[in-house]
C-alpha positions as a Markdown table, in Angstrom:
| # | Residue | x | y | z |
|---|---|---|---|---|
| 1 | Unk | 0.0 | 0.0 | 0.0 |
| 2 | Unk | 1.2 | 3.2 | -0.8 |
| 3 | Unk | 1.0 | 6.1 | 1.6 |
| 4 | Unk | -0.6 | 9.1 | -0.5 |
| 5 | Unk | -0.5 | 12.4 | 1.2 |
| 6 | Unk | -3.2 | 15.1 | 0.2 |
| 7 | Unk | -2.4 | 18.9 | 1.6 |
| 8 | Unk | -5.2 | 21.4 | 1.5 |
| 9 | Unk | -5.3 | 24.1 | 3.2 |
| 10 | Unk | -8.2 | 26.8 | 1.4 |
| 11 | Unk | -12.0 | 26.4 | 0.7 |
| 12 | Unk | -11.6 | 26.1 | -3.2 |
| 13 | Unk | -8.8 | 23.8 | -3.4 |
| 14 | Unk | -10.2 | 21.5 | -1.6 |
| 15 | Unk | -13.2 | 21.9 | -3.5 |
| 16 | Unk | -11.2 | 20.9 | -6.5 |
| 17 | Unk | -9.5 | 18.0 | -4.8 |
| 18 | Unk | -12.6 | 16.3 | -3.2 |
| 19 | Unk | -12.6 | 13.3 | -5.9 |
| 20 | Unk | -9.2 | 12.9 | -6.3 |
| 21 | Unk | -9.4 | 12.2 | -2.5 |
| 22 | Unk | -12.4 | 10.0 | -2.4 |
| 23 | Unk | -10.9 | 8.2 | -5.6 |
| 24 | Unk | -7.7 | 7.4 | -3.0 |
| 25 | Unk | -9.5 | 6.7 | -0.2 |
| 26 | Unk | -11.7 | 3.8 | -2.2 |
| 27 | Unk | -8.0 | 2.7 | -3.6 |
| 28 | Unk | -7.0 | -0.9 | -3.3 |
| 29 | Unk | -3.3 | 0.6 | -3.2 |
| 30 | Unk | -3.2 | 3.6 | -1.9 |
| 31 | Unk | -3.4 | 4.2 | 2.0 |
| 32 | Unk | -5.1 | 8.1 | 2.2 |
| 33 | Unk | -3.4 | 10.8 | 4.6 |
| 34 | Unk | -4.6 | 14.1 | 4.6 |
| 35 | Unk | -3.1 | 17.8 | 6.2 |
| 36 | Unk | -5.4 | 20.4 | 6.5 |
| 37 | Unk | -4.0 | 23.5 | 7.1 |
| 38 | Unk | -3.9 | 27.5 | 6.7 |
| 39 | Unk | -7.6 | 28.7 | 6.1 |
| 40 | Unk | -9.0 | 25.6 | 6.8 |
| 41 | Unk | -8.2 | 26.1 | 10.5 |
| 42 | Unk | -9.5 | 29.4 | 11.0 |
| 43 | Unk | -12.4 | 30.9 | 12.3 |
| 44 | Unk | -11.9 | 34.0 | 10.5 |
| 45 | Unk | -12.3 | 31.9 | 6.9 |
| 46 | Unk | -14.9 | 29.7 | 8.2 |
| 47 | Unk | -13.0 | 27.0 | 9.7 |
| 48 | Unk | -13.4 | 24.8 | 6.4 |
| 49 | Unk | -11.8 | 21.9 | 7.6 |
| 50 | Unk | -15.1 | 20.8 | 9.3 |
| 51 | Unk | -16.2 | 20.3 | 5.8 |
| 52 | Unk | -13.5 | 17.6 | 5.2 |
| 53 | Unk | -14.8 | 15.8 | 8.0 |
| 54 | Unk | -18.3 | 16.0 | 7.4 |
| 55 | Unk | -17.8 | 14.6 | 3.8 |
| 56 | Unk | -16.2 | 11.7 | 5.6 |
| 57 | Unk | -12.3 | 11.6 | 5.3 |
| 58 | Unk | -10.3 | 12.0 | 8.4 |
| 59 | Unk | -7.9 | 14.0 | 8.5 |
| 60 | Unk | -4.6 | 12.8 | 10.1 |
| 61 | Unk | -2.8 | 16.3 | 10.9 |
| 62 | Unk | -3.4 | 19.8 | 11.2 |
| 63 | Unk | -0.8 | 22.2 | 10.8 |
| 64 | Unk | -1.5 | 25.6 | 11.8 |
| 65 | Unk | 0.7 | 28.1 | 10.2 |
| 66 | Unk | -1.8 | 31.2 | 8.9 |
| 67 | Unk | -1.1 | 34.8 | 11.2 |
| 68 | Unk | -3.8 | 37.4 | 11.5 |
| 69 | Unk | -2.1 | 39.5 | 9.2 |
| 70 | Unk | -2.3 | 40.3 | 5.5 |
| 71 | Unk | 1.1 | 42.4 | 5.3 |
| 72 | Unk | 4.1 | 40.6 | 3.1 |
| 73 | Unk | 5.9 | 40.5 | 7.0 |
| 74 | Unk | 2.7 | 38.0 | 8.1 |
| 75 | Unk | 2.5 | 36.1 | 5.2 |
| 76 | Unk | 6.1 | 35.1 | 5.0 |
| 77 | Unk | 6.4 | 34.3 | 8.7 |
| 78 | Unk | 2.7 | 31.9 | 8.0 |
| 79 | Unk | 5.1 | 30.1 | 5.1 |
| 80 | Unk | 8.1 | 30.4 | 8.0 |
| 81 | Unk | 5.5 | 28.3 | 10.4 |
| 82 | Unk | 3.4 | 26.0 | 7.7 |
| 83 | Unk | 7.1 | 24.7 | 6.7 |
| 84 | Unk | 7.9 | 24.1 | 11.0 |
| 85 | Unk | 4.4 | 21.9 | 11.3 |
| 86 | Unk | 5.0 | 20.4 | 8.1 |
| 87 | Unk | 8.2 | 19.0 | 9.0 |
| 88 | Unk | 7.2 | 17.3 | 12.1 |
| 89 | Unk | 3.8 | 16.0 | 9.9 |
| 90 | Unk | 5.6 | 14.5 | 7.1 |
| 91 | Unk | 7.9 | 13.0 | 9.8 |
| 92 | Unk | 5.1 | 11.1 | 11.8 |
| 93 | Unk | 3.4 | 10.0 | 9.0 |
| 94 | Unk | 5.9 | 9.3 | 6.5 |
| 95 | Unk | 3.7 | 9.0 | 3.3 |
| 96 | Unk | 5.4 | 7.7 | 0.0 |
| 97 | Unk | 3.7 | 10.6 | -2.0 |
| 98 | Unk | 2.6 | 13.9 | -1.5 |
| 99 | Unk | -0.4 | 15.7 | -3.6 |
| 100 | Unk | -0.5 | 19.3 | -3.4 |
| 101 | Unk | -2.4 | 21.2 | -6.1 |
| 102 | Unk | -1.9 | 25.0 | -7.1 |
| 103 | Unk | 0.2 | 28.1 | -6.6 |
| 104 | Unk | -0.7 | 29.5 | -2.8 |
| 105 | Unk | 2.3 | 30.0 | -0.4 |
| 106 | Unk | 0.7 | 27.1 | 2.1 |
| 107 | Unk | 1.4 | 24.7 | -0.8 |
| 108 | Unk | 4.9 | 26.4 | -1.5 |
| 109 | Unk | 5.9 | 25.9 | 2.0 |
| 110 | Unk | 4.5 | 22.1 | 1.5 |
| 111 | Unk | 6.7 | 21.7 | -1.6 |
| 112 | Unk | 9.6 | 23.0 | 0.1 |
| 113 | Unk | 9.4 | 20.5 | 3.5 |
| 114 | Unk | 8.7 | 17.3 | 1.4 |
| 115 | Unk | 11.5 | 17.9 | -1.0 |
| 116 | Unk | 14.2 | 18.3 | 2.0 |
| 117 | Unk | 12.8 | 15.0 | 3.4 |
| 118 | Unk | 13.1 | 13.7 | -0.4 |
| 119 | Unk | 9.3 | 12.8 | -0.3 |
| 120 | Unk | 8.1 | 12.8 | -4.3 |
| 121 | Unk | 5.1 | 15.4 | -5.2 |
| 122 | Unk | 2.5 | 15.0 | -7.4 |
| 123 | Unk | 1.8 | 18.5 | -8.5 |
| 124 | Unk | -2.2 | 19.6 | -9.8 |
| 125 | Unk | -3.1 | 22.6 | -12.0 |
| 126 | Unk | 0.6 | 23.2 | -13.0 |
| 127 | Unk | 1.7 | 25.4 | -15.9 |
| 128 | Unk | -0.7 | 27.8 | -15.9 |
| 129 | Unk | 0.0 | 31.5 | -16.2 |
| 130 | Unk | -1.7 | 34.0 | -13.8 |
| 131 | Unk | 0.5 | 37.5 | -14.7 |
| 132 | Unk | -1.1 | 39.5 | -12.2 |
| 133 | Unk | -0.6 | 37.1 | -8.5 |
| 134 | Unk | 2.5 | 36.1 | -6.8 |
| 135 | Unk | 0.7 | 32.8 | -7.4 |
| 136 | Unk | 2.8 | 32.2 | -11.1 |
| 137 | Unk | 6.1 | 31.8 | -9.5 |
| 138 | Unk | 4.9 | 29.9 | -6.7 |
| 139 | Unk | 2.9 | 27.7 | -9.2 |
| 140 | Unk | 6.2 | 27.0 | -11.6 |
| 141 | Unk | 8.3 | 26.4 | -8.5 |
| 142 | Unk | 7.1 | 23.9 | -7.1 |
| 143 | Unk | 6.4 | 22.3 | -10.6 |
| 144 | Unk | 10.2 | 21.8 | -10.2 |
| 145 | Unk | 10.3 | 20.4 | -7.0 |
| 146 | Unk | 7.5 | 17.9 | -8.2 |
| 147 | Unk | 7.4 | 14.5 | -9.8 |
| 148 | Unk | 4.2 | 13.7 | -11.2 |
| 149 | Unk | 2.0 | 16.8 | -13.0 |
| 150 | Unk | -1.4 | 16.7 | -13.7 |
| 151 | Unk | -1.8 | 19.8 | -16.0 |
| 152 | Unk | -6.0 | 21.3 | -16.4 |
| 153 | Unk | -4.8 | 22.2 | -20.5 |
| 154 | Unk | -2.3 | 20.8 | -23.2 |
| 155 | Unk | -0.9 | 24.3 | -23.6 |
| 156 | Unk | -0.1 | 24.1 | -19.8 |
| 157 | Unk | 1.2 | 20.1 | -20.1 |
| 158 | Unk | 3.9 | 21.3 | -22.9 |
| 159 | Unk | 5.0 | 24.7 | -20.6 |
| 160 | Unk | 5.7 | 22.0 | -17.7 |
| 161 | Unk | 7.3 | 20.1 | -20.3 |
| 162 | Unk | 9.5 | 23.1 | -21.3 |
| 163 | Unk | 10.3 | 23.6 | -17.8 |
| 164 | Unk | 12.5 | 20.2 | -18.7 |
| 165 | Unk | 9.9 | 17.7 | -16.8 |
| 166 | Unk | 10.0 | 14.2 | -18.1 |
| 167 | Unk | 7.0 | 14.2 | -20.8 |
| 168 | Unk | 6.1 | 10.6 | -19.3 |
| 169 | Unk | 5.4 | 12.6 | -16.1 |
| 170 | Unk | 2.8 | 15.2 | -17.1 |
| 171 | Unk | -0.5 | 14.2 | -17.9 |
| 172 | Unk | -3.1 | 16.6 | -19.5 |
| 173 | Unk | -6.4 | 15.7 | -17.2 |
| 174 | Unk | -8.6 | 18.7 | -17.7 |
| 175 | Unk | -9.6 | 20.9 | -15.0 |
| 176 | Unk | -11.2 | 19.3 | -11.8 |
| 177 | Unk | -13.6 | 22.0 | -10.9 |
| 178 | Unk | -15.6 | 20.0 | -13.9 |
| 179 | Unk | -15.6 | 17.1 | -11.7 |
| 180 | Unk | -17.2 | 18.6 | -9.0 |
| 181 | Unk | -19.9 | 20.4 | -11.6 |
| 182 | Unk | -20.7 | 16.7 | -12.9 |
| 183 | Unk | -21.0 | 15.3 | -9.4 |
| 184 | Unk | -22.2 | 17.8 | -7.5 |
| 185 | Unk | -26.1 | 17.5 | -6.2 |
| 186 | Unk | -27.6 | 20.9 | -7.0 |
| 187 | Unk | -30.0 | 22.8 | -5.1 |
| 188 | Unk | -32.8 | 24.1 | -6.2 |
| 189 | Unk | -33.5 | 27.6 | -6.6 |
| 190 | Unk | -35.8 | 27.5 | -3.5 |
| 191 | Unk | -33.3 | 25.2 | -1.3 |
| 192 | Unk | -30.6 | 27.7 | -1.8 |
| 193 | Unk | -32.4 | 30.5 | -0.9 |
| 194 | Unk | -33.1 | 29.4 | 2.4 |
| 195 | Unk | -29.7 | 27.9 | 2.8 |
| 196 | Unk | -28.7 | 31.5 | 1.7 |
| 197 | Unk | -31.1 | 33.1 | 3.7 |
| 198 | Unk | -31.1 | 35.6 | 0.8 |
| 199 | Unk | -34.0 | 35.9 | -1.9 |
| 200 | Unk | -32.4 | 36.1 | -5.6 |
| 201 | Unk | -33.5 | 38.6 | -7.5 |
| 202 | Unk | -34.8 | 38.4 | -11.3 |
| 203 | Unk | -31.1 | 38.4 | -12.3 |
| 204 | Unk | -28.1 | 37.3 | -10.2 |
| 205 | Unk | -24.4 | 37.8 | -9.7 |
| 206 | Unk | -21.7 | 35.9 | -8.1 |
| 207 | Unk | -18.8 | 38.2 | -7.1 |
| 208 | Unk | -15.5 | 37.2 | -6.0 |
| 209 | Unk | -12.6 | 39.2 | -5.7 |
| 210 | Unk | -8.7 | 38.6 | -4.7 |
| 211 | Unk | -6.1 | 41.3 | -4.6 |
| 212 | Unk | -3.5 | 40.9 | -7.2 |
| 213 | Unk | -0.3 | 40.4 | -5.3 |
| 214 | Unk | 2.3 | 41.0 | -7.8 |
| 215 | Unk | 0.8 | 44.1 | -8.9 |
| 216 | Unk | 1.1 | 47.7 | -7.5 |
| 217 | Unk | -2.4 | 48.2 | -7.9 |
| 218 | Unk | -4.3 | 48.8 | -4.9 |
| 219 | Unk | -6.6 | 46.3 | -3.8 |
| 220 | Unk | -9.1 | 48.6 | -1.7 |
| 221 | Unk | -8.9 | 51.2 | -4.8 |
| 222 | Unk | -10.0 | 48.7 | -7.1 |
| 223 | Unk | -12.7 | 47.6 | -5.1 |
| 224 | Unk | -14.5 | 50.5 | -4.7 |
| 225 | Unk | -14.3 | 50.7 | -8.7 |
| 226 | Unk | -16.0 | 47.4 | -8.3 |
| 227 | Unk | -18.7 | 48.6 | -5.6 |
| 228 | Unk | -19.1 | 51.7 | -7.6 |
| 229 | Unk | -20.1 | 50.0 | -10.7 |
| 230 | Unk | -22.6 | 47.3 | -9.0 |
| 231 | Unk | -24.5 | 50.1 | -7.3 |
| 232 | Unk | -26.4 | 51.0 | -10.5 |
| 233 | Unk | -26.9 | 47.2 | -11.9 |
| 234 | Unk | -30.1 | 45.9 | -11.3 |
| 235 | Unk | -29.3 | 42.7 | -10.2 |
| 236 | Unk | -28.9 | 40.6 | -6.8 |
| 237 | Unk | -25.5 | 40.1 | -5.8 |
| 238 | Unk | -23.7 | 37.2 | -3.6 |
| 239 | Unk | -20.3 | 38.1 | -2.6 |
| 240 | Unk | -17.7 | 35.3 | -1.4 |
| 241 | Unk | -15.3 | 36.9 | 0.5 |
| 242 | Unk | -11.4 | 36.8 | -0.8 |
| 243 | Unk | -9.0 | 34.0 | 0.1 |
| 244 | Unk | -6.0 | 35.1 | 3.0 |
| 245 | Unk | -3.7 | 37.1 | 0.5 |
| 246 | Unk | -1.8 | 39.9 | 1.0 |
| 247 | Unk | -4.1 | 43.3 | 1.3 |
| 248 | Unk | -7.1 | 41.1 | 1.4 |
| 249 | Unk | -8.5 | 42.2 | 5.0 |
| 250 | Unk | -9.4 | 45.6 | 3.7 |
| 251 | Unk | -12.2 | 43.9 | 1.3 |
| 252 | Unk | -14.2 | 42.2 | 3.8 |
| 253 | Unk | -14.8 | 45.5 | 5.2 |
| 254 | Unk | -15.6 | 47.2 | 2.2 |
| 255 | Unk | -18.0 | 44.1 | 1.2 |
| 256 | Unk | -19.7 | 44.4 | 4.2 |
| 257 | Unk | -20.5 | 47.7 | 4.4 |
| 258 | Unk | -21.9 | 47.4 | 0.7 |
| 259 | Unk | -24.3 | 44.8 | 1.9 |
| 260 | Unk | -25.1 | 46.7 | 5.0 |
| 261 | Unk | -26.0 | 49.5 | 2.4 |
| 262 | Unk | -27.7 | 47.4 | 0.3 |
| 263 | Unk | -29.6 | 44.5 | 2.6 |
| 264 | Unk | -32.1 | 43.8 | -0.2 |
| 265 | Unk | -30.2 | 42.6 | -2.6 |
| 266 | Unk | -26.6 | 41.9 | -1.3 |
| 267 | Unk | -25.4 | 39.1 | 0.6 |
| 268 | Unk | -21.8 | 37.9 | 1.5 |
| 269 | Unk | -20.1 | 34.6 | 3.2 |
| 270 | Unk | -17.0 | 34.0 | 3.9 |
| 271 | Unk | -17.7 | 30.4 | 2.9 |
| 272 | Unk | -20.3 | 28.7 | 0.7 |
| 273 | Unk | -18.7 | 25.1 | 0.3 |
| 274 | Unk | -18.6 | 23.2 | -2.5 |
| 275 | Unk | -22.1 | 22.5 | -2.9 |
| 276 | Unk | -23.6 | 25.7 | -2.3 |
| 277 | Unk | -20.9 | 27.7 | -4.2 |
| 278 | Unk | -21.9 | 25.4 | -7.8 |
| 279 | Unk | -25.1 | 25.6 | -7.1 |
| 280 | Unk | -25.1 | 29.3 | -7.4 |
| 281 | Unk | -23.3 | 29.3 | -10.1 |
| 282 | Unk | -25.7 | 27.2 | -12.1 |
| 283 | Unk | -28.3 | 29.6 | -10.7 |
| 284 | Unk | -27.0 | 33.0 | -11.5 |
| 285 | Unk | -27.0 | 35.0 | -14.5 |
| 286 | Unk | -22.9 | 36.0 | -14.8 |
| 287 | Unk | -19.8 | 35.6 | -12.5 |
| 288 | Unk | -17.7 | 38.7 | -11.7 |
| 289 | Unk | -14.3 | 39.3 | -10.3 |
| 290 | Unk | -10.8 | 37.7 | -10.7 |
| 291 | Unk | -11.4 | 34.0 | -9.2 |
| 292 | Unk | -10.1 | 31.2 | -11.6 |
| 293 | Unk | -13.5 | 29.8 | -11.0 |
| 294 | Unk | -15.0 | 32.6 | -13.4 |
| 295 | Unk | -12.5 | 31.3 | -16.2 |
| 296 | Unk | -12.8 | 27.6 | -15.5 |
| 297 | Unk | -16.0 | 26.2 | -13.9 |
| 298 | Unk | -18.4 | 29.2 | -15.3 |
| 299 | Unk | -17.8 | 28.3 | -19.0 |
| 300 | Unk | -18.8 | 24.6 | -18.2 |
| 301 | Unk | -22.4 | 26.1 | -17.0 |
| 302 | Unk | -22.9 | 28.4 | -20.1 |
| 303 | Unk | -22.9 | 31.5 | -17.9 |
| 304 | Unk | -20.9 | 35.1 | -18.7 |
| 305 | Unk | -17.8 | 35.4 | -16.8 |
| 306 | Unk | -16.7 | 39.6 | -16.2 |
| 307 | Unk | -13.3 | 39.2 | -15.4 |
| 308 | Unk | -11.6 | 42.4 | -14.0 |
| 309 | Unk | -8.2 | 43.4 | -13.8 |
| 310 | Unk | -4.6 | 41.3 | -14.4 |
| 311 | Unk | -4.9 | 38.7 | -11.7 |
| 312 | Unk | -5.9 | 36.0 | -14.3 |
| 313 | Unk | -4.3 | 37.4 | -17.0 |
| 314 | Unk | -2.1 | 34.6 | -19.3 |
| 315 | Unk | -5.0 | 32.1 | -18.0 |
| 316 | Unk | -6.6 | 30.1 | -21.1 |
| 317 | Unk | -10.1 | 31.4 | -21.1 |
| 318 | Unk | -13.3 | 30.5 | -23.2 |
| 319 | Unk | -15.6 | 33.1 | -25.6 |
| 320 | Unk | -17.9 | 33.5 | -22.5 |
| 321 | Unk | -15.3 | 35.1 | -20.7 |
| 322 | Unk | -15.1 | 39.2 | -21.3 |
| 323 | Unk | -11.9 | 41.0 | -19.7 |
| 324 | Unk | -12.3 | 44.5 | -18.1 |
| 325 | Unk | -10.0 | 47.2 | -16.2 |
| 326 | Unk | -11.0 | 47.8 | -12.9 |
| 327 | Unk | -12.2 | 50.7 | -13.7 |
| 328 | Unk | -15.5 | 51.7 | -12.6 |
| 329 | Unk | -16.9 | 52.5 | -16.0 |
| 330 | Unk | -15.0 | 49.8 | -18.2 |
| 331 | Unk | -17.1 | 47.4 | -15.3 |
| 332 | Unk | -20.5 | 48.8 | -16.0 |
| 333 | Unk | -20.3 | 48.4 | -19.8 |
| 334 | Unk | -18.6 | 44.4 | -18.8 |
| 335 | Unk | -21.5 | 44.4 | -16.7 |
| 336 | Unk | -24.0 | 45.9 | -19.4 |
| 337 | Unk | -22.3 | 43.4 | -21.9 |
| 338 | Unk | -22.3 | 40.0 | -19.7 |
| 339 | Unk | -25.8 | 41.0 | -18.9 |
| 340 | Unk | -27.3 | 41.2 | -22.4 |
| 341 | Unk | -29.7 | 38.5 | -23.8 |
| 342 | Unk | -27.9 | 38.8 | -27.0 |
| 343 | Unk | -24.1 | 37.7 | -25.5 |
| 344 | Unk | -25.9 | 35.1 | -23.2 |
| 345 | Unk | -27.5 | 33.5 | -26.4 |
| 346 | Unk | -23.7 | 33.1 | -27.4 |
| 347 | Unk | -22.8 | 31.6 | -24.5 |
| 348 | Unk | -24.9 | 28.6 | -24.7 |
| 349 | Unk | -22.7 | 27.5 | -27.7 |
| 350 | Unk | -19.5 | 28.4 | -25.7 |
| 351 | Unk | -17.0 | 25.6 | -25.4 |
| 352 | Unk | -14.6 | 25.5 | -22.3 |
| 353 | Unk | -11.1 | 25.0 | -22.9 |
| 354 | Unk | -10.7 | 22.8 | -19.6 |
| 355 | Unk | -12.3 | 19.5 | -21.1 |
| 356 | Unk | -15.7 | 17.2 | -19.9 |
| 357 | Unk | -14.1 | 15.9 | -16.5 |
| 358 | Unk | -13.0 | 12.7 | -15.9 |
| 359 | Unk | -9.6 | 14.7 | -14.6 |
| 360 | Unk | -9.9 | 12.8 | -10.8 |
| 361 | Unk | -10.0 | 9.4 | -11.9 |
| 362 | Unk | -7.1 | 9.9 | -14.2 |
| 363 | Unk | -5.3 | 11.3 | -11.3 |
| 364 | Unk | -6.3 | 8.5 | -9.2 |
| 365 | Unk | -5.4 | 5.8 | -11.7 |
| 366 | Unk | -2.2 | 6.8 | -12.9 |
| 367 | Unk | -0.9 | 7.6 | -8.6 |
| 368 | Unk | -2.0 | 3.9 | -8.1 |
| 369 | Unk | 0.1 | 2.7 | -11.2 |
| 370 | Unk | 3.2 | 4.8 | -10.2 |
| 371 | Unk | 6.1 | 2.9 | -8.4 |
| 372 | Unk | 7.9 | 4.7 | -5.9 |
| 373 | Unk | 11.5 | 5.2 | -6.2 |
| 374 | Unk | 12.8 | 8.3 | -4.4 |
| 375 | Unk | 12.5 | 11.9 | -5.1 |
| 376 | Unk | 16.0 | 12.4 | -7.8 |
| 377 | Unk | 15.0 | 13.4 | -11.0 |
| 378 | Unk | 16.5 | 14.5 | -14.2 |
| 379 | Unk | 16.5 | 18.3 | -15.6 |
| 380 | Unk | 15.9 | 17.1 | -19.4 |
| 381 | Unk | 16.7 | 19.6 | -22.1 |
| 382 | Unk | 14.6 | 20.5 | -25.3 |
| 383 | Unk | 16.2 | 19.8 | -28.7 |
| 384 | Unk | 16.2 | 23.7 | -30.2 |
| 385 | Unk | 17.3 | 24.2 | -33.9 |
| 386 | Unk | 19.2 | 27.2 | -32.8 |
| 387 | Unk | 21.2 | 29.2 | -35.6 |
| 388 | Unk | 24.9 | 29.0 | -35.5 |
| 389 | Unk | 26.8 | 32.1 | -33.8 |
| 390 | Unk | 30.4 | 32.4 | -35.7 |
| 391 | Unk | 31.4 | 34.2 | -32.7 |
| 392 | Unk | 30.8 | 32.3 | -29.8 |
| 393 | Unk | 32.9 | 29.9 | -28.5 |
């Protein structure tokens, strides 16, 4: 039996890696462990690791490593603690295999423990581009610290190959947030407006906004563009509240006093789960904000995606997705635009660039055929027909 390690330590990812999990823990040779970690274990983000729990996996350590702070000082120290409490984790429980998937500095800090204890890492979602969030040099680091890559796109499969991975490595699965859409057990409109305890509106938005962390654009400023813009739309709007990135404090305050403003047709949670979170998707009439769930999942539903600002940018993105500024005007006429019956017509034909699913039993499948044999790799080289320079040496 192998010992398979699964680290999550955020509400989406773990969204995303609910089936890869379930897939191991069904294995006939895979013995699951799982971590859970940074947002999961705090209150302020909705202590999501009860959700593990309640959809029946245990989890075999917590490592607590996330600060009350949002400053570059508070994040670094969180990686400083998450690499501490991984070290004694991976120690006690000694998997064969790690599985860590994206680009957040919890995952870094993973990447970084297991490779010193030459523990092999299955890497998901690598090879992406996302120009405007400290999350693309996380992402590509720890594709080189990894063994195995499971890649949402075949442009992203041949960047990890250019990054000189072994092509019998990296797999192109598709994205797993299509996984979860196929599987997930919908609410109706009614059960999610109690579970909501918010009345939708004749048209619907889900909002979700991160600051972009490699940019000097400030988060709070391009907020307000944001709030500023949805004043005037006449729809309902459900804000989830940003992930634990740097500057993101300021825009639970913000969001807050916009619903307080506007009780009747604004609502906000710091957590909606899995469940909840597709089912307003499929319910609403156009995502908005910078969340790679408005680029990946919202295509497969046939909905408008107004994506604003660079925190996505270099991301593969379907037709339904239209790019905006966050400026407060360029939002409106995104808004106007997503809105229209006309460009929701289009939609419906739309096809998503992240494939049909099936991306967590590939995962599964090819985990359970790999053979362990320690963490060394090779750096391999592409062949480049490069001209001949008479003057080198």
């Amino acid at each position: 039996m192998k010992r398979v390690c699964v680290i999550t330590g955020t509400r989406a990812e773990y969204g995303l890696l609910r089936w890869v999990i379930e897939g191991l823990q069904h294995s006939a040779s895979c013995e699951l462990q799982i971590i859970a970690t940074g947002m999961h274990l705090s209150p302020e983000f909705g202590a999501t690791w009860e959700a593990i729990e309640a959809d029946g996996f245990k989890i075999d350590r917590k490592v607590e490593m996330l600060l009350s702070s949002d400053s570059a000082v508070g994040i670094t120290k969180s990686m400083g603690l998450g690499m501490i409490g991984y070290a004694d984790a991976l120690s006690e429980l000694k998997p064969d295999l790690i599985v860590i998937l994206g680009d957040r500095f919890e995952m870094l800090a993973a990447a970084a423990a297991a490779m010193i204890a030459n523990i092999p890492i299955a890497h998901l979602h690598g090879g992406e581009l996302t120009v405007g969030a400290c999350d693309d040099p996380i992402r590509h680091s720890i594709t080189k610290m990894s063994h195995l890559h499971f890649t949402a796109a075949e442009p992203y499969r041949r960047r990890v190959v250019q990054m000189g991975e072994d092509p019998c490595s990296v797999w192109n699965v598709g994205g797993l947030g299509i996984d979860g859409i196929l599987r997930a057990d919908l609410m109706t409109r009614e059960e999610l407006e109690a579970s909501l305890d918010f009345p939708l509106g004749e048209k619907n938005l889900l909002v979700t906004f991160h600051p972009e962390t490699s940019t000097a654009n400030d988060p709070a400023g391009q907020m307000l563009e944001l709030l500023a813009a949805l004043e005037s739309v006449d729809a309902s709007i459900i804000f989830t509240l940003p992930n634990a990135d740097t500057g993101g404090r300021v825009l639970f305050r913000l969001i807050d006093e916009f619903v307080a403003a506007h009780p009747d047709r604004a609502c906000a949670h710091v957590s909606l789960g899995q469940r909840r979170y597709l089912s307003t998707m499929a319910i609403v009439d156009g995502v908005v904000g910078n969340s790679s769930s408005g680029l990946i999942e919202a295509p497969a539903f046939k909905i408008p995606t107004l994506n604003i600002g660079a925190r996505q940018d270099g991301r593969l993105r379907a037709a339904s997705v239209v790019d905006c500024p966050a400026d407060r005007s360029a939002i409106a006429a995104g808004l106007k635009r997503i809105l229209a019956s006309e460009f929701r017509e289009q939609v419906k034909d739309v096809v998503n660039p992240y494939g049909q699913g099936g991306a967590s039993e590939r995962i599964v499948k090819e985990i359970e055929d790999w053979t362990p044999r320690g963490s060394s790799k090779a750096f391999l080289d592409l062949a480049y027909d490069l001209p001949t320079d008479e003057g080198s040496v």
